[in-house]
C-alpha positions as CSV (number, residue, x, y, z in Angstrom):
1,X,-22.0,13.5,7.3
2,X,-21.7,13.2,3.7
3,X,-18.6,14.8,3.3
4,X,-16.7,12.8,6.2
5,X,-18.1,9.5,4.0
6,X,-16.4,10.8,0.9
7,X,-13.4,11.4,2.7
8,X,-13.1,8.1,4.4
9,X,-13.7,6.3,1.3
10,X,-11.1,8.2,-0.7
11,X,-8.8,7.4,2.4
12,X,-9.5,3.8,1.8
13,X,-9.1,4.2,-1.1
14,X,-6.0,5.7,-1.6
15,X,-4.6,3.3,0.9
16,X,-5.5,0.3,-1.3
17,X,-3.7,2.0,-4.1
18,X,-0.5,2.4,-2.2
19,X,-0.9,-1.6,-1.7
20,X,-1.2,-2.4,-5.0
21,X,1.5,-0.2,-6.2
22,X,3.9,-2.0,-3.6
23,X,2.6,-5.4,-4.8
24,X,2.5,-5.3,-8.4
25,X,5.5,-2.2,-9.3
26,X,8.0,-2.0,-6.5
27,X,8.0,-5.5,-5.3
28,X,11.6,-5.9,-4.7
29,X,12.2,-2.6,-3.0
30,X,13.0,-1.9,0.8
31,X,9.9,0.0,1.3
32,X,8.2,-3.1,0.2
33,X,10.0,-5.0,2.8
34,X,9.8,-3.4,5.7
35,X,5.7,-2.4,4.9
36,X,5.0,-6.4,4.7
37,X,7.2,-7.2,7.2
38,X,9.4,-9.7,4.9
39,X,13.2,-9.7,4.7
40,X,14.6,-8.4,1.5
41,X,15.9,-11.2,-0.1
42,X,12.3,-12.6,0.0
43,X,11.0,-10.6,-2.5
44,X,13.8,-10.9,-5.1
């Protein structure tokens, strides 16, 4: 049971990385776009 904690916390986060990543480095790319659902031009 301890292990599949571990595991689901690193998942989280990991995913909450990835987030903050897209947020704060890439903001104007694609990937950004189409992840937050917002038209490219929005971002620029």
């Amino acid at each position: 049971m301890h292990i599949i904690t571990l595991t689901l916390s690193a998942l989280v986060v990991l995913e909450h990385l990835y987030i903050m990543f897209l947020e704060t480095i890439v903001t104007s790319s694609k990937k950004t776009a189409r992840t937050f659902n917002m038209a490219h031009d929005q971002l620029q």
